[in-house]
N, C-alpha and C positions, 0 to 999 in steps of 0.2 A: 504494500500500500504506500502510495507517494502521498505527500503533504499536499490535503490544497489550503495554498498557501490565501488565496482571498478570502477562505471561510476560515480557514486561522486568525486572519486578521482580524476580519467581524468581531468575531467572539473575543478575542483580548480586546478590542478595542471598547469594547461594550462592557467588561469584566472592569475595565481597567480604568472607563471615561470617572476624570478628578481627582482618581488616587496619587500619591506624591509619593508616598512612601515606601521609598527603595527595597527594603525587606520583603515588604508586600508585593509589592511587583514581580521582584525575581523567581519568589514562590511560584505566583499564581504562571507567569510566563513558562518556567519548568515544567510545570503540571503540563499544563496544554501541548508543548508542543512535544515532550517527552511523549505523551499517549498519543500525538496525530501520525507516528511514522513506525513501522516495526523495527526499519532500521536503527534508530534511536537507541546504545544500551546505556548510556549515560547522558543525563542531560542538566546541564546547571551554570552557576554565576562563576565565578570569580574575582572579587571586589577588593577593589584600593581599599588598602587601610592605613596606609602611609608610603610614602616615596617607593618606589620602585619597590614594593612589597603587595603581592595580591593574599588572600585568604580563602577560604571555600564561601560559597554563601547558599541560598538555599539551593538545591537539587535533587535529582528524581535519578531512583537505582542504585549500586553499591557506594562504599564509600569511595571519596575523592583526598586526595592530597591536601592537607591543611591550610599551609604553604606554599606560594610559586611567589618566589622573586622571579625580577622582571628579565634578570638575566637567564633564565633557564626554560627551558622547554616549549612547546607550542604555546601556550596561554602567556607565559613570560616574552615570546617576541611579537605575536599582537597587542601587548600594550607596550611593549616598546618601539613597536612601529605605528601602531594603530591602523595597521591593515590586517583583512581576514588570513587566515591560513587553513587554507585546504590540503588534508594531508593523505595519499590515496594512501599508502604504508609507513605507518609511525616509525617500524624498525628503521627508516628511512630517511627520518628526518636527525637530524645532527642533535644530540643535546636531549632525546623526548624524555619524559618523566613518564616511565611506568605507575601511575598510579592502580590501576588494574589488568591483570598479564593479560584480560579477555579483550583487549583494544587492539583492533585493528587497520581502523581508520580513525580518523578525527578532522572535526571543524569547528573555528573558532573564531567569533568575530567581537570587538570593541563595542564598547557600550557607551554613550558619548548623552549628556543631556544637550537641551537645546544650544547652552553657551558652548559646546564646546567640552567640557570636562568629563575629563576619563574617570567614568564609574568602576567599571572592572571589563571584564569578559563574559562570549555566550559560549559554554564549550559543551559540544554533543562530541560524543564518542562511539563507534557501532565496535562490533564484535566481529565485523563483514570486512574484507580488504575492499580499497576503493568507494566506497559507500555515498560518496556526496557528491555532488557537483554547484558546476555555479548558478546551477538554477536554485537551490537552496540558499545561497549569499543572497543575488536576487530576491528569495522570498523573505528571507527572514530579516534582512538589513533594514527596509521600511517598516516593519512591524519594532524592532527595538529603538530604532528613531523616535515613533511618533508612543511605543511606551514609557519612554522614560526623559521625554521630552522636558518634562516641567521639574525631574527630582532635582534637589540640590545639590553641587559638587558633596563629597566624603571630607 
């Protein structure tokens, strides 16, 4: 089952019209699109908590790494660059953090409120080698734009 991504929107966007509050967000955001794809075995934040320091935030499926500084692994160089990272084979990627041995692809895109400031990370995990494409960046990059539009920098 692929994501549709305009009736994903709908529904966050309807779940989500006025809420501000970050934690809430990320929650409800995880939930959703964690269950809209089968591919999905991990789906969750990763939030600034200080300088070049990410932390787990909420998430759907096993547990996640506590910790990603900014220097280390997929999640640490989308907010060091603040571009998405599509990774068709983790083994693959220079530097990856095994948080779960069952990862075998990952995507991961920047979380930005309206001004500009880096919230954390969206990082979806599959179990499946290759798993994502850019039609996933495409769907899911306007839906975290317009939900986390209003929250406050961390």
């Amino acid at each position: 089952m692929q994501v549709a991504y305009s009736e994903l929107s709908q529904r966050l966007e309807a779940v989500a019209a006025g809420e501000t509050d970050m934690i809430a967000l990320m929650a409800t955001v995880a939930c959703e699109v964690h269950q809209s794809d089968a591919r999905f075995d991990w789906t969750g934040f990763y939030r600034v908590v200080s300088p070049q320091m990410l932390k787990i935030g909420p998430y759907q499926g096993g547990h996640g790494c506590l910790d990603i500084p900014f220097s280390r692994g997929v999640c640490g160089a989308v907010a060091r660059t603040g571009e998405p990272q599509l990774v068709p084979d983790v083994e693959a990627f220079p530097g990856h953090i095994a948080c779960a041995s069952s990862t075998r692809s990952e995507l991961v895109l920047p979380v930005r409120n309206r001004a500009g400031d880096l919230l954390g990370v969206f990082d979806i995990d599959s179990d499946r080698p290759d798993a994502f494409t850019n039609a996933d960046i495409d769907g899911l990059t306007p839906i975290l734009a317009r939900v986390f539009a209003d929250c406050p920098a961390p």
